[in-house]
N, C-alpha and C positions, 0 to 999 in steps of 0.2 A: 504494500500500500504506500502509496505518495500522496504529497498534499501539490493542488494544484488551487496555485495566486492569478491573481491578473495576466503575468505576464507570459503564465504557461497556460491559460487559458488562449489568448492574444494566439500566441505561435501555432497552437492546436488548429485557429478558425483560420489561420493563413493557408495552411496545408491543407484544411478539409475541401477548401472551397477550388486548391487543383484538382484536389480527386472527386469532387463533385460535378465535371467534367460538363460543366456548363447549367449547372443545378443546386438544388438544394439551399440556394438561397443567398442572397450579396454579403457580399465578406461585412462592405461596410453595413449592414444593418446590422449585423451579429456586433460589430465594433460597439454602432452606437447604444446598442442594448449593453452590451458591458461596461460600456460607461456611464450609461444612467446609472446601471446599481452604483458606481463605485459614487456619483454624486447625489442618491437618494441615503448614503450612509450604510449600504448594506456591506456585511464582511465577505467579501470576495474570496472565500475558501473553500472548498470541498476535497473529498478525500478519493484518487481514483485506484482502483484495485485493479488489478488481475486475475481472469475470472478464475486460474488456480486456489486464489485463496478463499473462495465463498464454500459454502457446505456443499454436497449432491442433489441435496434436496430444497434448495432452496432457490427461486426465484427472481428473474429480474423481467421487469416492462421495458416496453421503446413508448418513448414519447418523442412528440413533434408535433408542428404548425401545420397546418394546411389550408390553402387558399390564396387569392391574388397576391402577387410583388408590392403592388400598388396601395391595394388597402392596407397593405400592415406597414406600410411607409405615408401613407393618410398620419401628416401632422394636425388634423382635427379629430382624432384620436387616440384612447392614452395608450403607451408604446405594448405589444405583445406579452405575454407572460401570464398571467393570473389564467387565461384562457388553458394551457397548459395545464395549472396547477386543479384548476376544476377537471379536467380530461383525468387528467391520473388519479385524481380520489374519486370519480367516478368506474376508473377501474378498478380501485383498488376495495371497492365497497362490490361489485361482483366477483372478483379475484376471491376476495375474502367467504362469499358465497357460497365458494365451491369448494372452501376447505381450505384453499389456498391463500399465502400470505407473501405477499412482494416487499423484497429486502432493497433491491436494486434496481437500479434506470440503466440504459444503455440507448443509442442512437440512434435511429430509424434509417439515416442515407448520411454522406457526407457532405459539408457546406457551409457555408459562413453562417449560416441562419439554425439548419435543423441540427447540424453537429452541437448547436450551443444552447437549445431547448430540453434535454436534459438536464444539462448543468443548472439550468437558469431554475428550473423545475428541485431539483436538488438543493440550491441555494436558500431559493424562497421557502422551503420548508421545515425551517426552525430559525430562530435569531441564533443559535449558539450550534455554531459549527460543527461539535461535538455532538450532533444531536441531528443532523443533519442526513437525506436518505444518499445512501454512497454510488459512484457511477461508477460503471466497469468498463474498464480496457477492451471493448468490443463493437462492432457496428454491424446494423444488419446485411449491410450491401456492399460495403468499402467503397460506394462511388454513389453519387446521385440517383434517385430512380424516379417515374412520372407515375407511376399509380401502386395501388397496392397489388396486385397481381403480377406485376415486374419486382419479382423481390423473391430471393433465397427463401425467407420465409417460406413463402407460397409454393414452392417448387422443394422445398425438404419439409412439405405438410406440415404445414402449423399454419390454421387460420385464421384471421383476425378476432377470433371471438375468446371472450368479452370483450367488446372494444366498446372504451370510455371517451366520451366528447366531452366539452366544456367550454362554455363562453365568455366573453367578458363580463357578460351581466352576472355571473357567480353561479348559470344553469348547468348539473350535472345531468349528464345522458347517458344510461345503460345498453349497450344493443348488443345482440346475438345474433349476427348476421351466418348467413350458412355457405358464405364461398367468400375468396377475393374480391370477387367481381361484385356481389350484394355488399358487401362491406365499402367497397369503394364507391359504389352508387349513393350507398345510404350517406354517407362521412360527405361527399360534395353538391349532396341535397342539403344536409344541414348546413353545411358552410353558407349555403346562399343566405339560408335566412339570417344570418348573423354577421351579415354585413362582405360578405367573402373571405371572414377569416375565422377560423377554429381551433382549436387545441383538442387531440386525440391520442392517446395510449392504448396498445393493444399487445397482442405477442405475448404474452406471459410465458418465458419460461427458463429451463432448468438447466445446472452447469452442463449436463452430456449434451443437450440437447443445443445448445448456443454452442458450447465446440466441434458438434458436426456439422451447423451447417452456416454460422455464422462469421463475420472475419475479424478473427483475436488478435487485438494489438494492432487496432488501426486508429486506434487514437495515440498511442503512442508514435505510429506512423508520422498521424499528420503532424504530431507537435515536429516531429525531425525537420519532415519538410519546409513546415513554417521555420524553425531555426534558419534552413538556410537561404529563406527567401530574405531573413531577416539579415543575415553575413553578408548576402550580394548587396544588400540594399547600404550597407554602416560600408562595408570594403571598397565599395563598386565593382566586385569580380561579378566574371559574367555566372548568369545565373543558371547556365544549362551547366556548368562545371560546378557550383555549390550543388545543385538534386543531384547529380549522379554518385556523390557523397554516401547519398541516403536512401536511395530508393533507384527503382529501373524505369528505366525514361529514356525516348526520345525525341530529339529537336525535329520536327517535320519542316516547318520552315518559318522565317519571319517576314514581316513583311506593313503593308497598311489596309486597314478597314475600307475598302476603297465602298460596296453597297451594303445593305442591310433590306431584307426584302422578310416582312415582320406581319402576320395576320395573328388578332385571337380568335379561338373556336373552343368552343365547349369548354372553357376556362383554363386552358391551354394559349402559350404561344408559339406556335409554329413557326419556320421563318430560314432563310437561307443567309449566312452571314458568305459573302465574297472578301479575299483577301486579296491583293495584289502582292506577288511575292517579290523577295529584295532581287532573287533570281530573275524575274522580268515575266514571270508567268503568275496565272489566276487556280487561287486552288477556292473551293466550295466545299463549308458546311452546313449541312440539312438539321434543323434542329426541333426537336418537340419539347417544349422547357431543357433539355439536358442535349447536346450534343450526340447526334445519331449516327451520322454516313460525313466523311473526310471523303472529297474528289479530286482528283488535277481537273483541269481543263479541258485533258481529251475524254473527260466521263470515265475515265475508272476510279473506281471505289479504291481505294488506300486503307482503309479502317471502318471496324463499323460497331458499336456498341452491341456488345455490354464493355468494350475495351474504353479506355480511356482517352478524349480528347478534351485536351486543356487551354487553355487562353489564358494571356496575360500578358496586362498593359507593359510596354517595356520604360516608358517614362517616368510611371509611379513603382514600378516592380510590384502592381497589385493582381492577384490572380483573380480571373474575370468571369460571372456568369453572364448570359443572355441578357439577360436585367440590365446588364452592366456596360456593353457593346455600343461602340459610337461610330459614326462614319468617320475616318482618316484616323482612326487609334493608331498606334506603331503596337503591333502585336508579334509575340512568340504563340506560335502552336505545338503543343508538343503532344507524344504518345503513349502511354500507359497501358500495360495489362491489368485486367480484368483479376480480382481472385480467383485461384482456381476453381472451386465450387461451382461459380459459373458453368465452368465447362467440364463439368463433371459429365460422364455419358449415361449413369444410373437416373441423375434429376433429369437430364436436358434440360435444366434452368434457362439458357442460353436461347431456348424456342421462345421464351415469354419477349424477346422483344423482337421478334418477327412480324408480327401486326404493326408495330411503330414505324419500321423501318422501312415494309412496304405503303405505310400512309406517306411516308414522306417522297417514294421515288425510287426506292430500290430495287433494283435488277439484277438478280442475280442472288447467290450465298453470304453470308457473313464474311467476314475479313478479319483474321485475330492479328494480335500485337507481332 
C-alpha cells in the first residue's frame, strides 16, 4: 500500500489520458476537479493498494461519470463528484443486499476524467483519510472505452448488475439490468434526464476475478507515464525518448491538425481528425468519443482499436482527447498495444469493437500494434 498526494494523483491523470486513447475524459477537467478539492480544503490523500494485498473474498466497484464533455464542463453548474458518491452508495446498498460488502473502488476506463472519479469518490468519503474507502492498482480496460458492452468486463462475464446511478440532486438509483446492452440503454436514458451527466458504479467484484480479466497495475502505469511527460516537459527532452523509459510505444508521426470533420449522434461524437504530417503526407483518424481506425492517405488502415492511439499537443506537452483537438494543433500521434486480454482467443473480447469500427468506415480486419 502507498499513499497517493496531489502530485501523484497529477502524474497518474497525465498518463491515463494517453492510454485513454482519445477518451475517457480531458486531462484538464480531471486537473480542475483536483484543484477545487485542494481549494475547497479537502485533504488530498488516499491510500492505493495492490490488488495482492486485499482478502479473496473481498470486493471492489468501478465507479465513473457518464454523459456529455460539455455538460460536466457547464460553468453554471457545480463541478462533478457528489453524483458519483450517490452512484456508489446506491451500489453499495444492493451490493450489500446480496450479502455482499465492497471494501474497494477501482477505474472503469483510463482518462483524465474517469481514471480520477474513483479517487475523487474515495476522497469524498470521510474527512479523515484514515477512514477513507481504498483504491486498487487496477483498471477495467487499461484504455478508454465508449459503452459498457466494449469492456473486458462484458466479455470475461460479469454484468453490470447491481448497477448504482446517482445524481447531483442527492437521487440514489438501484437497477438490475440483465445484459450490457440493457445496462447501457438504461445508465444513458437516465443520464438524459439529469441534465446529460450521471454518476454510476457497477462490477462488483473479487481479487481472482479482477486478476483474470482485468488490467493490474495500470494505475501505476499511468503515474510512470505521467512522470515522464512531466521530465520532457521541466528537461525539454523529447518526449517519445522519456515513454519508451516506461512503457511500449510508438511515434506514428507528427505533424498539424490541418481539419476536424466532428458530428454528434446518439450522444456520441463521431468525427474524422486529418493530420498533415511533418513528412509532407495526410494521415486520418476515425473516431467515436475514443480513437478507432489510424489511415495514410492511400486508405490503408495502420491501426485499429482496441490498440492504442494517442495524441498530444507538442507545445503544451498535454496528452489530448477528442474534446480537446483544435484545427492547426502541432500534434504527436503515437501507438500502443492493447492489454493482452483483449486479444485473448477464449473471450474474443477484441469482437466487441467490430460494430464501432464498421460504423465509422472500416474495411476490412482489425490491425494490432
Amino acid at each position: 500500500m502507498r499513499k497517493l498526494h496531489k502530485q501523484d494523483i497529477l502524474e497518474i491523470l497525465y498518463g491515463a489520458t494517453l492510454l485513454g486513447a482519445g477518451g475517457g475524459g480531458s486531462l484538464s477537467q480531471g486537473l480542475d476537479m483536483l484543484e477545487h478539492l485542494d481549494e475547497t480544503g479537502e485533504n488530498i490523500e488516499l491510500d492505493l493498494l495492490d490488488l495482492s494485498e486485499i482478502g479473496d473474498n473481498e470486493y471492489a466497484a468501478m465507479v465513473a461519470g457518464l454523459g456529455s464533455p460539455v455538460a460536466m464542463l457547464d460553468p453554471d453548474m457545480p463541478m462533478f463528484g457528489p453524483d458519483a458518491v450517490y452512484a456508489f452508495r446506491a451500489f453499495q446498498k444492493a451490493f450489500i443486499s446480496e450479502g455482499k460488502d465492497c471494501k474497494y473502488l477501482y477505474s472503469g476506463e483510463m482518462g483524465g476524467f474517469n481514471t480520477f472519479v474513483p479517487m475523487l469518490v474515495a476522497i469524498l468519503s470521510d474527512k479523515d483519510p484514515a477512514k477513507r474507502i481504498k483504491f486498487l492498482d487496477v483498471d477495467s480496460n487499461g484504455r478508454a472505452v465508449p459503452e459498457l458492452n466494449t469492456t473486458l468486463n462484458s466479455y470475461y462475464d460479469h454484468p453490470p448488475t447491481p448497477m448504482g446511478l446517482g445524481s447531483l440532486n442527492g437521487d440514489e438509483i438501484a437497477v438490475y439490468p440483465i445484459s450490457d446492452k440493457s445496462g447501457e440503454q438504461i445508465a444513458r436514458q437516465m443520464c438524459m434526464l439529469y441534465k446529460m451527466r450521471i454518476g454510476f458504479a457497477t462490477w462488483g467484484m473479487n481479487k481472482a476475478e479482477m486478476q483474470e480479466a482485468l488490467d493490474v497495475g495500470c494505475v501505476t502505469k499511468a503515474q510512470n507515464i505521467g512522470k515522464a511527460f512531466l521530465a520532457a516537459k521541466a528537461n525539454r527532452t523529447d518526449l517519445m525518448d522519456e515513454l519508451k523509459k516506461v512503457m511500449e510505444v510508438r511515434e506514428f508521426c507528427r505533424g498539424t491538425i490541418e481539419k476536424l470533420d466532428i458530428k454528434a449522434e446518439g450522444g456520441f461524437d463521431f468525427g474524422t481528425t486529418v493530420v498533415k504530417g511533418e513528412d509532407g503526407h495526410k494521415y486520418y483518424i476515425d473516431f467515436k468519443n475514443e480513437n478507432l481506425i489510424l489511415r495514410d492517405e492511400a486508405g490503408k488502415t495502420c491501426l485499429t482499436a482496441p490498440e492504442g492511439i494517442g495524441l498530444v499537443d507538442l507545445d503544451t506537452m498535454m496528452p489530448l482527447t477528442n474534446a480537446d483537438t483544435k484545427e492547426g494543433q502541432h500534434i504527436l500521434v503515437t501507438m500502443t498495444p492493447a492489454h493482452p486480454n483483449w486479444w485473448d482467443e477464449d473471450h474474443k473480447a477484441y469482437t466487441c469493437w467490430l460494430p464501432e469500427l464498421e460504423r465509422v468506415g472500416m474495411k476490412g480486419g482489425q490491425v494490432r500494434y
